[in-house]
C-alpha positions as CSV (number, residue, x, y, z in Angstrom):
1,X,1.9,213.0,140.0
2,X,2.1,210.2,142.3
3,X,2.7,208.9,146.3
4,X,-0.2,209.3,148.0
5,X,0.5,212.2,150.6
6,X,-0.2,215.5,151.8
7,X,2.8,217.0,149.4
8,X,1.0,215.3,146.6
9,X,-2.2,217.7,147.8
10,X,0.2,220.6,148.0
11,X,1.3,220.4,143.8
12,X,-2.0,219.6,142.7
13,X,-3.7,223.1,144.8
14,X,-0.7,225.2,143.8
15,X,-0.7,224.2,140.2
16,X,-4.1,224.7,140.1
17,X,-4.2,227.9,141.6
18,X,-6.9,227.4,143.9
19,X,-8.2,229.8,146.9
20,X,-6.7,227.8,150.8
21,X,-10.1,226.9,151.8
22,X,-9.7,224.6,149.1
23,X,-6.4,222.9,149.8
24,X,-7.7,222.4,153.3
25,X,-10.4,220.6,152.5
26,X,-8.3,218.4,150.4
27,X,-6.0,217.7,153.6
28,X,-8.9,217.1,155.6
29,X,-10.3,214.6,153.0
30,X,-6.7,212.9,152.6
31,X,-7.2,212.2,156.4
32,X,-10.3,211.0,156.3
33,X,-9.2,208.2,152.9
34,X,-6.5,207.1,155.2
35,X,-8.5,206.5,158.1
36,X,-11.1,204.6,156.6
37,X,-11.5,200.9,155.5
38,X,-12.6,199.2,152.1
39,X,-15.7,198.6,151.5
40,X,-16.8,196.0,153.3
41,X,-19.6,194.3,151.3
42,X,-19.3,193.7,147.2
43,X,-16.0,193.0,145.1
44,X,-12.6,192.8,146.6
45,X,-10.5,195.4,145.4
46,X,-7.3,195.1,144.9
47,X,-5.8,198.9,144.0
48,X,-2.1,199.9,144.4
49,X,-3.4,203.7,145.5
50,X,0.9,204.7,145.3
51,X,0.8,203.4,141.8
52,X,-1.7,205.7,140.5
53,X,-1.1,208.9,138.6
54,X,-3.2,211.5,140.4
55,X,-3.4,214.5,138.0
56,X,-2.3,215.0,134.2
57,X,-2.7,218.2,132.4
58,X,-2.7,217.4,128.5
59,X,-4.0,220.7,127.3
60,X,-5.4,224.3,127.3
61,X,-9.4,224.7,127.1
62,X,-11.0,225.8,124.2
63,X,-14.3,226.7,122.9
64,X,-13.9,226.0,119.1
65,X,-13.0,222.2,118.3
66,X,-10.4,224.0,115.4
67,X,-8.5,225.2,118.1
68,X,-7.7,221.8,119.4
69,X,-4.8,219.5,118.9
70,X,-6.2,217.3,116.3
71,X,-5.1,214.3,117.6
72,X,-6.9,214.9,120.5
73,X,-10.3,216.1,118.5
74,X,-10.2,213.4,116.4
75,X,-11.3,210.4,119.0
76,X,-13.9,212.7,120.0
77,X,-15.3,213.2,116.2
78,X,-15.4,209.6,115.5
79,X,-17.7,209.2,118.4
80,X,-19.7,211.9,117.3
81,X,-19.5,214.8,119.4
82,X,-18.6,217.4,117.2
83,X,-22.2,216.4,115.1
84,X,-23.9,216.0,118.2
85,X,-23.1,219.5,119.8
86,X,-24.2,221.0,116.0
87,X,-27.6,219.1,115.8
88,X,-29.4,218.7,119.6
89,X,-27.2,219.5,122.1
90,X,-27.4,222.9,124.4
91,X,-23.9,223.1,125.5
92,X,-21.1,220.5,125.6
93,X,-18.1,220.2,128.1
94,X,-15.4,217.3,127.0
95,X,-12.7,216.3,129.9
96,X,-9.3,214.6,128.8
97,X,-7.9,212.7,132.0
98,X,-7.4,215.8,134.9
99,X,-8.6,218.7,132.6
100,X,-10.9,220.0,130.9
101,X,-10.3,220.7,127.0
102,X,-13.0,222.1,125.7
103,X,-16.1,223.5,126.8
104,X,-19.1,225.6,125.1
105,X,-22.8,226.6,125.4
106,X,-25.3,228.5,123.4
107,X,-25.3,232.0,124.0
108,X,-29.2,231.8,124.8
109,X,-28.7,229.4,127.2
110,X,-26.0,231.8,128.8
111,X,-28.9,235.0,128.2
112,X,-31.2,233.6,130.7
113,X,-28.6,232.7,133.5
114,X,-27.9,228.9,133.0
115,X,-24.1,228.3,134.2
116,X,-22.7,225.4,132.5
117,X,-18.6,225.0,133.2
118,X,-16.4,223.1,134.6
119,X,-16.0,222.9,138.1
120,X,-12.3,224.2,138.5
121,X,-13.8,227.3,136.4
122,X,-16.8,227.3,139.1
123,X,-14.4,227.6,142.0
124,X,-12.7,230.7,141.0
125,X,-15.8,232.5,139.3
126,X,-18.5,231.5,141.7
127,X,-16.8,230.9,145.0
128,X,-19.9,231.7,147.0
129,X,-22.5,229.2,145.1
130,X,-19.1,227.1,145.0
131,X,-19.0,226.7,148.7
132,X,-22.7,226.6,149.1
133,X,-23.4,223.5,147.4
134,X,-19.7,221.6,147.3
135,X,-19.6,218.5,149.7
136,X,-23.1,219.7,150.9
137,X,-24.5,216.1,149.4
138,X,-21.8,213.8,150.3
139,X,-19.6,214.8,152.7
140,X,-16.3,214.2,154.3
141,X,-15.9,211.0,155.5
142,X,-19.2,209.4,153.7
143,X,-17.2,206.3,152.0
144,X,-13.3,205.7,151.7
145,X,-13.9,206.6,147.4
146,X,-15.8,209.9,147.7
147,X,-13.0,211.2,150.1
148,X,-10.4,210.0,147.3
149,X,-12.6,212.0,145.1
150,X,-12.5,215.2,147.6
151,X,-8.8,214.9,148.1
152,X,-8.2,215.2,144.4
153,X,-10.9,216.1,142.3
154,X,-10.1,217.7,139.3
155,X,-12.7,218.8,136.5
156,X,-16.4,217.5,136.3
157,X,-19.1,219.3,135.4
158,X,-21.3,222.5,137.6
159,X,-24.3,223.7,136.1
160,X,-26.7,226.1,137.8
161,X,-30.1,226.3,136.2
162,X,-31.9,229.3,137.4
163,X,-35.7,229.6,138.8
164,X,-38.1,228.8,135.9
165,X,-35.5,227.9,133.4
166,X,-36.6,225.1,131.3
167,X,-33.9,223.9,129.0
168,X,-34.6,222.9,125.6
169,X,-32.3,221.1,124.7
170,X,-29.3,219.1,126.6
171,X,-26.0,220.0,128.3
172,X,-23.8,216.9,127.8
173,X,-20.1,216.4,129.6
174,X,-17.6,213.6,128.2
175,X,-14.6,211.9,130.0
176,X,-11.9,210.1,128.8
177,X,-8.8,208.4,130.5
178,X,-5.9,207.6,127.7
179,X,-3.1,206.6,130.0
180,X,-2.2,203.6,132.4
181,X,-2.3,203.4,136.1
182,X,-4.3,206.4,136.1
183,X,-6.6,208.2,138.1
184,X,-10.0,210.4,137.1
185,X,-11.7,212.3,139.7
186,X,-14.3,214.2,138.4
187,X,-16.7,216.8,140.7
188,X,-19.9,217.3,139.4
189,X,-22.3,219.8,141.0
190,X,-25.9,220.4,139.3
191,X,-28.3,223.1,140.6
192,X,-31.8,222.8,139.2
193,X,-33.6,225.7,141.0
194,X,-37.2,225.9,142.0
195,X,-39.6,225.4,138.8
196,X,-36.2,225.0,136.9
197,X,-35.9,221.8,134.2
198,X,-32.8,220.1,133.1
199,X,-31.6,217.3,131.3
200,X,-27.7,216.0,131.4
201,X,-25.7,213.7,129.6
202,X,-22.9,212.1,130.7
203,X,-20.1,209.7,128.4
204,X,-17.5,207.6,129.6
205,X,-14.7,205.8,127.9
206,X,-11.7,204.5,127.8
207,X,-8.8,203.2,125.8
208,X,-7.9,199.9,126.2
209,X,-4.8,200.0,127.1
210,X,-5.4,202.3,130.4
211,X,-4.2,199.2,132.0
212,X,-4.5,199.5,136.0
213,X,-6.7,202.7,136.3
214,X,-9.0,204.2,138.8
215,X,-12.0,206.3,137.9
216,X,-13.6,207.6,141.4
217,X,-16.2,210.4,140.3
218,X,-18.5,212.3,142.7
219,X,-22.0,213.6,141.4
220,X,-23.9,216.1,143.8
221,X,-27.6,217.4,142.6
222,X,-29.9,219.7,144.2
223,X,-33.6,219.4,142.8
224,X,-35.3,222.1,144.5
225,X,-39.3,222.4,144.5
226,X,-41.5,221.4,141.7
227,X,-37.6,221.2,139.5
228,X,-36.9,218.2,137.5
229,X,-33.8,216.7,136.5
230,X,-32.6,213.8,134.4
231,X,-29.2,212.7,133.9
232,X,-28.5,210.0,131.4
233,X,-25.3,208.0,131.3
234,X,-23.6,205.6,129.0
235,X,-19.9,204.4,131.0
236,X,-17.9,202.0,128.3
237,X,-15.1,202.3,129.9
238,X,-11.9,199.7,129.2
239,X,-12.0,196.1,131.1
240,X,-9.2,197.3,133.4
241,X,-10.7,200.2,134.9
242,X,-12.2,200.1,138.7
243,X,-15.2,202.4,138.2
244,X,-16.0,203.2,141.7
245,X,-18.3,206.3,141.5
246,X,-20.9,208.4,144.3
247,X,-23.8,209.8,142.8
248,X,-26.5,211.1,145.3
249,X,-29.6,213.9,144.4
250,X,-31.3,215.9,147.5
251,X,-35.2,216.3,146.2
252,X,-37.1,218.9,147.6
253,X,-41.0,219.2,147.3
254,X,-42.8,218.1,144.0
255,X,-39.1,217.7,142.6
256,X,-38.5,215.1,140.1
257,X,-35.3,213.4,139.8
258,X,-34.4,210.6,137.1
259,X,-31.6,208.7,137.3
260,X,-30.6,206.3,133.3
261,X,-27.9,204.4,134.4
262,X,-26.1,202.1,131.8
263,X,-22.4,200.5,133.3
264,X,-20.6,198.7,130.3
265,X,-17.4,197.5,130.6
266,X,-14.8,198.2,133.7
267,X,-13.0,195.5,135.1
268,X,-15.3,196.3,138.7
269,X,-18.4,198.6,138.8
270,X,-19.4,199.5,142.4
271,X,-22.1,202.6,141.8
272,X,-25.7,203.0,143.3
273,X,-27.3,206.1,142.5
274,X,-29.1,207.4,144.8
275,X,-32.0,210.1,145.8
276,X,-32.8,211.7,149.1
277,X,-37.2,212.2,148.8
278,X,-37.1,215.4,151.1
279,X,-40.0,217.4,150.4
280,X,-43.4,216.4,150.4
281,X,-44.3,214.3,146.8
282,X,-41.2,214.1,145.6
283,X,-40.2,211.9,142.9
284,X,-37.3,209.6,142.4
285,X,-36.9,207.1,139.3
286,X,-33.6,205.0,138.9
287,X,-33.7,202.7,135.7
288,X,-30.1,200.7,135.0
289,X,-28.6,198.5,132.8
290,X,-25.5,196.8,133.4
291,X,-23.6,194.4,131.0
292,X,-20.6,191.8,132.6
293,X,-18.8,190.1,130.2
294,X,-15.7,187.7,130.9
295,X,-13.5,188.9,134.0
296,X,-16.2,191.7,134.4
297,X,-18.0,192.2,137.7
298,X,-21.1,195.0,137.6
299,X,-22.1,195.5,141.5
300,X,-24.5,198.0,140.7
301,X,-27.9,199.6,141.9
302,X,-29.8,202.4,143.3
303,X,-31.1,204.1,146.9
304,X,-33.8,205.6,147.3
305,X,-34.7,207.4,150.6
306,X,-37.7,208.4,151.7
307,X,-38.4,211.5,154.0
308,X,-41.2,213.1,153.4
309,X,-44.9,212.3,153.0
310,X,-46.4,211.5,149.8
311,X,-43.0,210.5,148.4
312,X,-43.1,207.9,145.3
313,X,-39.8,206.4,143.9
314,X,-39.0,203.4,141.0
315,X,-36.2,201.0,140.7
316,X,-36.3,199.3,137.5
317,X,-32.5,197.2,137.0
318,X,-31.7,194.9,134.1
319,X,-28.8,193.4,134.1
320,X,-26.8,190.7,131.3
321,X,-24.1,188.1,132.4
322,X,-22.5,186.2,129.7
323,X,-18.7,184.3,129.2
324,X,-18.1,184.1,133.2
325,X,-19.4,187.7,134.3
326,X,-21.2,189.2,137.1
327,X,-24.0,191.0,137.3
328,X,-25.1,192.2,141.2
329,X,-27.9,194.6,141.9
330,X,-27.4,196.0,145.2
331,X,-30.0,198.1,146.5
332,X,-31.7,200.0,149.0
333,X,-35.5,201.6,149.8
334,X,-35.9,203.5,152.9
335,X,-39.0,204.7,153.9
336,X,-38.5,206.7,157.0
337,X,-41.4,206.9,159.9
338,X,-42.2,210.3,158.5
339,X,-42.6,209.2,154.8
340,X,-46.3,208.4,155.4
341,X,-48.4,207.7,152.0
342,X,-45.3,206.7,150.1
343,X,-45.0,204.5,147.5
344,X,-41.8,202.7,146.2
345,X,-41.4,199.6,143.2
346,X,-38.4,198.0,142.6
347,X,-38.1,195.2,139.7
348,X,-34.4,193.4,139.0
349,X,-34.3,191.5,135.8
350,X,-31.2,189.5,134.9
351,X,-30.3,187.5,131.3
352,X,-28.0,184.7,132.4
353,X,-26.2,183.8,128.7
354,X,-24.2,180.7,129.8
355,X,-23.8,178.3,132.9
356,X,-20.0,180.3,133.6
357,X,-21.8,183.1,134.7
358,X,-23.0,184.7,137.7
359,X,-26.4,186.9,139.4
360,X,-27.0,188.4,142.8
361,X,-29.4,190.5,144.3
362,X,-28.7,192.1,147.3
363,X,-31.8,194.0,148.3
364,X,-32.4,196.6,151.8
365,X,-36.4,197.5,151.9
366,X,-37.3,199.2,155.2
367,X,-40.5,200.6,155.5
368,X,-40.9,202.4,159.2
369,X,-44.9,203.4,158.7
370,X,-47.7,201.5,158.3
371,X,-49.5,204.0,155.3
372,X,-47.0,203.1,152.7
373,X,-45.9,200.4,150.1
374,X,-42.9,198.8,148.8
375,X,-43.2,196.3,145.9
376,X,-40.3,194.1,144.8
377,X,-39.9,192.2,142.0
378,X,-36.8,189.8,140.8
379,X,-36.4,187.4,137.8
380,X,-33.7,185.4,136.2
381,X,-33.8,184.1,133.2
382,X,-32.3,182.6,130.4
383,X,-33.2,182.9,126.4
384,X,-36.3,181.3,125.7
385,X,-35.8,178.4,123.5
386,X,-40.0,178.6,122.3
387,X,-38.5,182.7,121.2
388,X,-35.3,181.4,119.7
389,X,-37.4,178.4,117.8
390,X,-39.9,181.4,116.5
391,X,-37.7,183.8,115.1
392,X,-35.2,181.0,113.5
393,X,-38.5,179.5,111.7
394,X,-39.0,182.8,110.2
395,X,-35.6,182.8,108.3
396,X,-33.6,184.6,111.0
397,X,-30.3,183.0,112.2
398,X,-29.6,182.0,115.6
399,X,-27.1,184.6,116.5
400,X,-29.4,187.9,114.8
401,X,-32.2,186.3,116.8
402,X,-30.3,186.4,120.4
403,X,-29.5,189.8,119.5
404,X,-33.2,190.1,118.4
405,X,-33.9,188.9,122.1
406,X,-31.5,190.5,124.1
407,X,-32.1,194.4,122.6
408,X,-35.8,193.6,123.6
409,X,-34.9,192.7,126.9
410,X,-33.6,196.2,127.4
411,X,-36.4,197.8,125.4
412,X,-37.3,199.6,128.4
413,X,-33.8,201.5,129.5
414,X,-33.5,202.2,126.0
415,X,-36.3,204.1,125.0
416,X,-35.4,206.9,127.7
417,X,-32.1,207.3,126.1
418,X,-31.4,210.2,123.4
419,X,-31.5,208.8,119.7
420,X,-27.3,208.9,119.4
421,X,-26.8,207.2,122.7
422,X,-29.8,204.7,122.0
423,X,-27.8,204.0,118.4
424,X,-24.7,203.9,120.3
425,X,-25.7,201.1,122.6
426,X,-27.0,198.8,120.3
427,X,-23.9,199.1,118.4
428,X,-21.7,198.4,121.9
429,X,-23.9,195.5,122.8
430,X,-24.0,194.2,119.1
431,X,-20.0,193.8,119.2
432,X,-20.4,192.1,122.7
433,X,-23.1,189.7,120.9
């Protein structure tokens, strides 16, 4: 489905059978897309938006992997999944460009009132905590991609973890684009409720030959008071892909939010996570890796804002440029007038491999009280030689002993990742190496 136009809306609703309110909103975000400019800071983008393919069904969801097509489970068992789900994870959701294909939770988890489906499932089973939470975060008109996303968002992830709820083990969602020139807009919607705990997992990839596409996701999370949620991604998506994505948390008091970031591939990354302190000693952590390789540019970074007292929040960014690529951080930490006794750190480390490529930071710090601190920290650097020198004269060879280098580098991002997805990235950055 393509051309860029209220008729396009119109198709995507019917087929989906959604409730009017819904189409509405899509209209009114369609508006909104057309009436607003690019971004006017980072990358230039250059995206055909009447060349992109807005919504593709490939199959019916199920909630045993036998039931599926196999040559659409197989992809998903060579990365893993199928052992994963079996061994640590809670429930799993897997989304195959517009749709979801499979989706499945404990029954346990289900027992004590977690919700865990996707989010065209959540419009039509829980229209009331639908409309409570959707667009709540990032509205209508908040940047031209997010109102892309509202126009035609299909799939995602909703999860509603109820008061006192403390998962055990991980829900994990997983999206893949297959197909050129097109266009993956994901809704995600997480509830942690008061006392609640959660942690989320997030994959991303892509084939290499989804030449031309557009993934535009939208994240909204509510951590209310004393909750706690983590949400972990790995994106490897192909190095044609804009990844332009709007991910934003609402913290409430003594709520904890953790953002673990890690952008590899795309052709363009433009993401900056970002948490709103509300309540009084709330928490907000945001630690990043990005990787830009040769055409690759990784704008990326975090927000933090702080409105209430007592507030802490942590930035830590590494980022890797090698064979011509780009690494930005582009950040900002606002403490507002009202934010007394906070406390914010932001450090931005960057490896630059070769003299072809490139590293910005693009920091905003605004502190509006006098009772509060902001720390910021930047490096750039290149492999020692004195390192390199000490591991060659202990028998290793140059190349194992960059790698040696540059997996300590990140040391820090990856010890907060689950065991697969730590595995998983050394492999990733080992065929980049």
């Amino acid at each position: 489905m393509k051309t860029l136009n209220s008729t396009l809306i119109d198709k995507v609703s019917s087929f989906k059978q959604e409730p009017l309110f819904m189409k509405h909103i899509r209209i009114k975000a369609l508006k909104s897309f057309n009436s607003l400019n690019m971004p006017n800071f980072g990358p230039k983008l250059n995206i055909d938006f009447d060349k992109i393919n807005y919504f593709h069904k490939v199959d019916d969801q199920v909630n045993d992997w036998e039931k599926m097509n196999s040559d659409l489970k197989q992809p998903f068992e060579e990365l893993g999944l199928l052992k994963a789900e079996k061994d640590y994870l809670g429930g799993i959701g897997v989304q195959y460009e517009s749709t979801s294909i499979y989706h499945n939770m404990l029954s346990y988890l289900e027992e004590k009132g977690v919700i865990f489906v996707d989010t065209d499932t959540a419009l039509k089973k829980y229209p009331e905590l639908f409309k409570k939470y959707f667009s709540k975060l990032i509205p209508i008109g908040d940047n031209k991609f997010s109102d892309l996303n509202t126009a035609f968002w299909s799939g995602g992830a909703f999860i509603y973890v109820p008061k006192g709820v403390k998962l055990d083990r991980p829900l994990q969602s997983y999206f893949w684009i297959n197909n050129q020139n097109f266009g993956q807009f994901e809704r995600t919607i997480i509830i942690v409720d008061e006392g609640a705990e959660l942690e989320y997992i997030e994959g991303c990839t892509a084939r290499k030959e989804s030449a031309g596409s557009l993934h535009a996701g939208v994240v909204e999370i509510f951590v209310h008071k004393n909750a706690k949620c983590r949400y972990t991604t790995i994106q490897n998506w192909s190095t044609n892909i804009y990844n332009l994505v709007t991910k934003r948390a609402l913290v409430e008091e003594d709520g904890l939010m953790e953002w673990i970031d890690g952008n590899i591939g795309s052709k363009i990354t433009m993401k900056y996570p970002a948490c709103i302190l509300k309540g009084k000693n709330a928490r907000g952590l945001c630690l990043s890796i990005s990787l830009a390789d040769k055409d690759q540019i990784q704008d990326a970074g975090a927000k933090m804002i702080h409105l209430g007292p007592n507030t802490k929040s942590k930035i830590v960014s590494k980022s890797i440029a090698r064979n011509g690529g780009n690494a930005t951080y582009r950040g900002t930490v606002h403490i507002s007038k009202e934010a007394i006794n906070s406390m914010s750190t932001v450090k931005c480390d960057t490896f630059i491999l070769d003299s072809l490529s490139k590293s910005d930071t693009f920091p905003t710090n605004i502190v509006s009280n006098k009772s509060s601190l902001l720390e910021h920290e930047a490096t750039v650097s290149k492999i020692s030689e004195d390192e390199l020198f000490y591991l060659m004269s202990r028998g290793i060879d140059e190349e194992k002993a960059k790698e040696l280098i540059i997996l300590g580098f990140i040391e820090e991002f990856k010890s907060e990742l689950p065991l697969e997805y730590a595995v998983e990235l050394n492999n990733l950055l080992k065929n980049k190496y």
